[in-house]
Backbone as CSV, one residue per row, in Angstrom:
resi,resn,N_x,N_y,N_z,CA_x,CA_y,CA_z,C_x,C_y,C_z
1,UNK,0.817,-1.186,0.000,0.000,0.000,0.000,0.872,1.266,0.000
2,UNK,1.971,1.557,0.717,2.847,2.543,1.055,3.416,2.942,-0.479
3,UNK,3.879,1.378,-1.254,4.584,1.634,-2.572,3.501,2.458,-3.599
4,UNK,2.421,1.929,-3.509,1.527,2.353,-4.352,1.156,3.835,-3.871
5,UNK,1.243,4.041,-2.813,1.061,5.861,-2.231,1.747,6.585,-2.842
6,UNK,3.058,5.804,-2.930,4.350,6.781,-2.755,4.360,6.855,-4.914
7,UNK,4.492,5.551,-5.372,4.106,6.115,-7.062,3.074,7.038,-7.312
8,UNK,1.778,7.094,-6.943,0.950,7.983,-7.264,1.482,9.339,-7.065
9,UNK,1.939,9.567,-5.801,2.541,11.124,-5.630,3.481,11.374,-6.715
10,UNK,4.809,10.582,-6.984,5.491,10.672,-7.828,4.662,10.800,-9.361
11,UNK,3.875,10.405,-9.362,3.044,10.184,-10.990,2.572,12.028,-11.063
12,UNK,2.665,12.993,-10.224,1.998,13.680,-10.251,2.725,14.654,-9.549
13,UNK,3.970,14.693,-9.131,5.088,15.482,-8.190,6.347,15.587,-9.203
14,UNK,6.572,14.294,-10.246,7.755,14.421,-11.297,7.319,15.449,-12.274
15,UNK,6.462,15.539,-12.645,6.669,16.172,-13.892,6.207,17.782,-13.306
16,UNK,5.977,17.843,-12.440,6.197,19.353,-12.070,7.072,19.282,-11.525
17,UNK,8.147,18.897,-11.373,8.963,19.318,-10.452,10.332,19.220,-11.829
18,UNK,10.163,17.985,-12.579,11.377,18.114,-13.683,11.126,19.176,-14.669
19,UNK,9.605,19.450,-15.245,9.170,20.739,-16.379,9.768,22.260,-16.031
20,UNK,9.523,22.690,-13.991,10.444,23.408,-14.081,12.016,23.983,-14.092
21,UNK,12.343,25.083,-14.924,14.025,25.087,-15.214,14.639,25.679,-14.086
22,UNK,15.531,24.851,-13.492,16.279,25.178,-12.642,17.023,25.973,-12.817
23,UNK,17.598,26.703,-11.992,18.811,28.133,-11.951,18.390,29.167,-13.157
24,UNK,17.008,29.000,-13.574,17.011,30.160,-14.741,16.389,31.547,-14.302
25,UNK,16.706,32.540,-14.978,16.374,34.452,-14.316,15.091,34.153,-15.392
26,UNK,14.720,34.969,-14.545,13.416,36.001,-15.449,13.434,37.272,-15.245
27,UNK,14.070,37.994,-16.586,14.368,39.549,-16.623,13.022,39.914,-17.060
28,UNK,12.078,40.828,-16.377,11.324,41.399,-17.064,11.477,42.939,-17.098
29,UNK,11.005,43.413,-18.311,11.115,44.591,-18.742,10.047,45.570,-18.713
30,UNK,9.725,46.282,-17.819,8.291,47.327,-18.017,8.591,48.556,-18.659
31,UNK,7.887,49.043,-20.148,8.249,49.903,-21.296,7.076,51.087,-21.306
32,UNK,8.291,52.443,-21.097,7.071,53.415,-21.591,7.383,53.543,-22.414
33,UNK,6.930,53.746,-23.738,6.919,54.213,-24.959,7.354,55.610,-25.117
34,UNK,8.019,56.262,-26.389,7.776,57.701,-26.340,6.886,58.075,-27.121
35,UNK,6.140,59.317,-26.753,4.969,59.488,-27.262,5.016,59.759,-28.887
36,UNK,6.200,60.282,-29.023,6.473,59.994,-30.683,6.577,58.996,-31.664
37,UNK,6.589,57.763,-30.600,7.543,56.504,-31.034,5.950,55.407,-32.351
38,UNK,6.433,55.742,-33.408,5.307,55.082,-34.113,4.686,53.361,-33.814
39,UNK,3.281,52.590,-34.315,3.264,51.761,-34.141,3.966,50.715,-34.639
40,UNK,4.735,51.092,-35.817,5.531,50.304,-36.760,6.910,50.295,-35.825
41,UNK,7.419,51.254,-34.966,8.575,51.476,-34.358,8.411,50.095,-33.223
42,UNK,7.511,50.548,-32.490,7.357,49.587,-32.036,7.006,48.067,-31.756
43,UNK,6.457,47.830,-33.075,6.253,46.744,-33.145,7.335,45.739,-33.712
44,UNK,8.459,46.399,-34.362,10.074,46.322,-34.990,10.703,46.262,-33.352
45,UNK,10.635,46.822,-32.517,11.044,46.487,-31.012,10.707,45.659,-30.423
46,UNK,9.585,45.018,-30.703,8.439,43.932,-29.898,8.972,42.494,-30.938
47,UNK,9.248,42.464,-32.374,9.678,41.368,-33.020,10.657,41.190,-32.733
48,UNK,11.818,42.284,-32.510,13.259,42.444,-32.506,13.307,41.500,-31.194
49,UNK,12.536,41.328,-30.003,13.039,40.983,-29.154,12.388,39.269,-28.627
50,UNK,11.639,39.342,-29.787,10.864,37.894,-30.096,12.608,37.207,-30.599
51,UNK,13.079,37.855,-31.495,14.424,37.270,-31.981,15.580,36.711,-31.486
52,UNK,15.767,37.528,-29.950,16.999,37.421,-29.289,17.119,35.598,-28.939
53,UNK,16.629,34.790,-28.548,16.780,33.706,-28.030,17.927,32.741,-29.851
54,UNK,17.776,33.691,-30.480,18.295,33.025,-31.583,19.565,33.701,-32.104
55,UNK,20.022,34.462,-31.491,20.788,35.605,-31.808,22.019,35.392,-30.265
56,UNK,21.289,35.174,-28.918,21.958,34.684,-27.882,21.768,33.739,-27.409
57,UNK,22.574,32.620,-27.566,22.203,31.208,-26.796,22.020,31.060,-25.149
58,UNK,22.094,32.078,-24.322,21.939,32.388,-23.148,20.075,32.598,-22.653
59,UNK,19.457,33.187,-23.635,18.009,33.049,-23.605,17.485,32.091,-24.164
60,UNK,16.444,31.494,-23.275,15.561,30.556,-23.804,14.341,30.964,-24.354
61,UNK,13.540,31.746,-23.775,12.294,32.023,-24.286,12.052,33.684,-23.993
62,UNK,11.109,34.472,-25.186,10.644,35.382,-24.434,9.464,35.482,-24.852
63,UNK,8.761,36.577,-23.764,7.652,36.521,-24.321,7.378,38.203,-23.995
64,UNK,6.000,38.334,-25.116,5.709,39.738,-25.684,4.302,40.399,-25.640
65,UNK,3.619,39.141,-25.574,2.517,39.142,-25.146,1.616,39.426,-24.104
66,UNK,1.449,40.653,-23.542,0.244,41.263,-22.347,-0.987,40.871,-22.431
67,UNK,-1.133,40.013,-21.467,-2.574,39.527,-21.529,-3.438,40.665,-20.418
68,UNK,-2.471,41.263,-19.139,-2.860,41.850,-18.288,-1.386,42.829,-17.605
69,UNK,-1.808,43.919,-17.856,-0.335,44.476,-17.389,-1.154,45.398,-16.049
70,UNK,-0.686,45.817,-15.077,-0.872,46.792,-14.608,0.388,47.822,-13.740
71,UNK,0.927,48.110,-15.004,2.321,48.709,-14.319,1.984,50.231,-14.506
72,UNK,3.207,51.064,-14.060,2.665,51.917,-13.354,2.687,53.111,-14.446
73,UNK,1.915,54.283,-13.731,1.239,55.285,-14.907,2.420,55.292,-16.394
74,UNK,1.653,55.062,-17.577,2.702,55.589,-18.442,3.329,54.587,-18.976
75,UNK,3.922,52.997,-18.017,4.035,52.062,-18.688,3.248,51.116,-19.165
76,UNK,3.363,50.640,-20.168,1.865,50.151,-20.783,2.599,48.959,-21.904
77,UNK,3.626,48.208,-21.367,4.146,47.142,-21.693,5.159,46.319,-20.993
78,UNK,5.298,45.243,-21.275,6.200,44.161,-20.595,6.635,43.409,-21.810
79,UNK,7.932,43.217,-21.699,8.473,42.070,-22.779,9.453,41.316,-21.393
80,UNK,9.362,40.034,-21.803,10.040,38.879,-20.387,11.205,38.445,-20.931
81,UNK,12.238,37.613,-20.335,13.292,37.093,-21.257,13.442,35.725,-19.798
82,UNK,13.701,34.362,-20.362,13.813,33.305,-19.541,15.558,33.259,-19.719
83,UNK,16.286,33.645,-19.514,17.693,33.177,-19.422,17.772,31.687,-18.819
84,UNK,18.876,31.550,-19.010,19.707,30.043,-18.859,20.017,30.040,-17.068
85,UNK,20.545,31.364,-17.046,21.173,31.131,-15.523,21.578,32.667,-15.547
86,UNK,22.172,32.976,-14.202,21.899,34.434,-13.537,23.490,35.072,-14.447
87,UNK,24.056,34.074,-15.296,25.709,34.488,-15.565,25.385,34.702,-16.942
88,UNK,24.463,33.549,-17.512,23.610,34.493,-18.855,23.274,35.657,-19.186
89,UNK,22.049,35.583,-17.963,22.342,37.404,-17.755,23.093,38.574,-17.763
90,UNK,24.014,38.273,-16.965,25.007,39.276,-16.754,26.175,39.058,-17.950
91,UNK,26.263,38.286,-18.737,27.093,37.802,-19.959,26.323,38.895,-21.372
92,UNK,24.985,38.437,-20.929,24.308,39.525,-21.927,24.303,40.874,-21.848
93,UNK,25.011,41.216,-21.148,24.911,42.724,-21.004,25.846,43.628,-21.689
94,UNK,25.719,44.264,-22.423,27.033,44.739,-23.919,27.180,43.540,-25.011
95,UNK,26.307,42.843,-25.034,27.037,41.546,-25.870,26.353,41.936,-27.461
96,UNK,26.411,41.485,-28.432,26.060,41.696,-29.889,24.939,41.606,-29.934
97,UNK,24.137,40.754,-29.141,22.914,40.895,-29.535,22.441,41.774,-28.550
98,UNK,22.198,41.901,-27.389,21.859,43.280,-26.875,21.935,44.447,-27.384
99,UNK,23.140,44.758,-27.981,23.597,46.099,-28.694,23.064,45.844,-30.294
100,UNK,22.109,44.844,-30.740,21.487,44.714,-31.769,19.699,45.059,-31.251
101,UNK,19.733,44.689,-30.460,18.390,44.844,-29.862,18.141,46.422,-29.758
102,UNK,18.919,47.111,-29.334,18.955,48.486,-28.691,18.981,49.270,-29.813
103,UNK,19.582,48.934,-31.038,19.320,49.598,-32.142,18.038,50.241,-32.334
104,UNK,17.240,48.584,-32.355,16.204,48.748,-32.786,15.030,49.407,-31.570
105,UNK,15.130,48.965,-30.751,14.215,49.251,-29.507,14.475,50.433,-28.721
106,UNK,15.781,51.052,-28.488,15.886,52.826,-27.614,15.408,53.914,-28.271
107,UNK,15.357,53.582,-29.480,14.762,54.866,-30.400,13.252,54.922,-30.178
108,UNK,12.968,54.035,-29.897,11.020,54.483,-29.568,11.126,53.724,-27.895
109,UNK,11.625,54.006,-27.139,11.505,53.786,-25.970,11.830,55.146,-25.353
110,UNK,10.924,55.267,-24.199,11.016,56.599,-23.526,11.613,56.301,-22.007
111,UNK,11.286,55.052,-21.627,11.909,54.786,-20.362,11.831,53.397,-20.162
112,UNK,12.552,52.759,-18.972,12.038,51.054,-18.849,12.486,50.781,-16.897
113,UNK,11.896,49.707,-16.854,12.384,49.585,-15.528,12.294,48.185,-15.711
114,UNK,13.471,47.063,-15.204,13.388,45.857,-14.922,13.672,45.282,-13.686
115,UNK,13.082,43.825,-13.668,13.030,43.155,-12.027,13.624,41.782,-12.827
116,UNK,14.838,41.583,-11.823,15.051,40.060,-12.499,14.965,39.332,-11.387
117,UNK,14.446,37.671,-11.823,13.624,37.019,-10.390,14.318,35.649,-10.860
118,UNK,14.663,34.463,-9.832,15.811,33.383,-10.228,14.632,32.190,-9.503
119,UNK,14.990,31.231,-9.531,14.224,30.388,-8.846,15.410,29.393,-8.379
């Protein structure tokens, strides 16, 4: 009876526990826009950064998509980035694709504030 307790938990404790990624950051980014900054500008900032995971092997996923934001007056976006690990991060910082990203994305950005969170 004990064996059979103890598989069921496991049937239902492994795969949440292996699906999530260990040692990885989550940089998120909260974006005010500038009020000049066109929709085409931005949406070339919003693809541009759909791109990076292919451009830096240090990111795994991002995402761009606001289903619900409520950040604060003025910002009125979030783009996320799943890094590898907290040295990814900090590896990405000046690296080619960052300074490819920024091309495209500081010119219609008016301000940003990020929180990076590790598990």
């Amino acid at each position: 009876m004990r064996r059979a307790l103890l598989a069921l938990i496991l049937c239902f404790w492994a795969p949440v526990t292996f699906a999530q990624s260990r040692g990885t950051v989550i940089h998120i980014i909260h974006i005010k826009w500038k009020e000049e900054a066109t929709p085409e500008q931005i949406k070339a900032a919003v693809d541009a950064a759909r791109e990076l995971p292919s451009r830096y092997p240090g990111i795994k996923r991002v995402w761009t998509k606001n289903l619900k934001y409520q950040g604060q007056e003025g910002y009125n976006q979030a783009i996320v980035m799943e890094f590898e690990s907290e040295d990814a991060l900090k590896k990405y910082t000046d690296s080619a694709a960052q300074q490819w990203w920024y091309k495209i994305y500081l010119p219609a950005r008016e301000d940003s504030r990020t929180d990076d969170v590790g598990n």
